[in-house]
N, C-alpha and C positions, 0 to 999 in steps of 0.2 A: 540539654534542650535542643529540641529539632529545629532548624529552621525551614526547613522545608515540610511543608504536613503530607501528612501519607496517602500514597496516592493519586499525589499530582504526577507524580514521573509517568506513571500509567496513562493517564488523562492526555498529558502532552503528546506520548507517545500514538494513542487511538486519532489524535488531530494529526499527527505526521503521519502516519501509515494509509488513512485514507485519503489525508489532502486537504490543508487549510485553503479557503475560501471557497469552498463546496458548503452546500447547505447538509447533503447527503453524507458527506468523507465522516465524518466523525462516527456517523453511525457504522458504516464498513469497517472503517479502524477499531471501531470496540468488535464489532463483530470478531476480527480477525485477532487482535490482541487477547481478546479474553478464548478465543476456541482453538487455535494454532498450538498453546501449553499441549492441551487436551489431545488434539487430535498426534502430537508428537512423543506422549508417554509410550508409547508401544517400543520408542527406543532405550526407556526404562531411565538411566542416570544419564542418558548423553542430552536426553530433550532438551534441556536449557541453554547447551551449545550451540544445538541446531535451530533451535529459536533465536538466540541472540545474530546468529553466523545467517538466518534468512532475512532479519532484520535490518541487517549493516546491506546486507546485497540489495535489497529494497529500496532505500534510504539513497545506496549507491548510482541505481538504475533509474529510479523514479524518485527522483529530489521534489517533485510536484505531489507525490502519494497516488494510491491507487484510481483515483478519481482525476485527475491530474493525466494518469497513463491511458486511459479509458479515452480522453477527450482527442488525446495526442494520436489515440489510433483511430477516431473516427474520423478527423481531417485527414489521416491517411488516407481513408476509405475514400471519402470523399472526393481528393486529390485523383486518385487512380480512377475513380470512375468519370472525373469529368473528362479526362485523358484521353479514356478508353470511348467515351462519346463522340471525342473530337480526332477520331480514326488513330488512337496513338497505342502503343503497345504496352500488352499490362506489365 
């Protein structure tokens, strides 16, 4: 007997990759979850590696998900342009 039913690890996985407490993250995360397989088959038996090994570096970099990393770069932006208003160097 499963105790876990099939295809929640998936599900979980689409809210971590895009970024829990986004209203958007989960639809990018599926996006990415379900097309990333696909788009990686061209490396034939290794895809699942290189899934799993862009997964872990994701997960690594952007512990907020990619919705998460989006925002962190737009206060970057932000940041540098107020700077750069206030005569400071970009």
């Amino acid at each position: 007997r499963k105790l876990i039913a099939s295809g929640v690890h998936d599900r979980l996985l689409m809210v971590a990759v895009g970024g829990s407490g986004y209203f958007f993250a989960p639809f990018l995360g599926a996006a990415l979850v379900i097309l990333l397989p696909e788009w990686l088959r061209f490396s034939e038996g290794l895809y699942l590696m290189l899934y799993a090994l862009l997964v872990m570096v994701l997960m690594a970099y952007c512990p907020s998900g990619l919705c998460g990393l989006w925002v962190r770069f737009q206060a970057r932006m932000r940041a540098r342009g107020a700077g750069l208003a206030e005569g400071g160097r970009p």
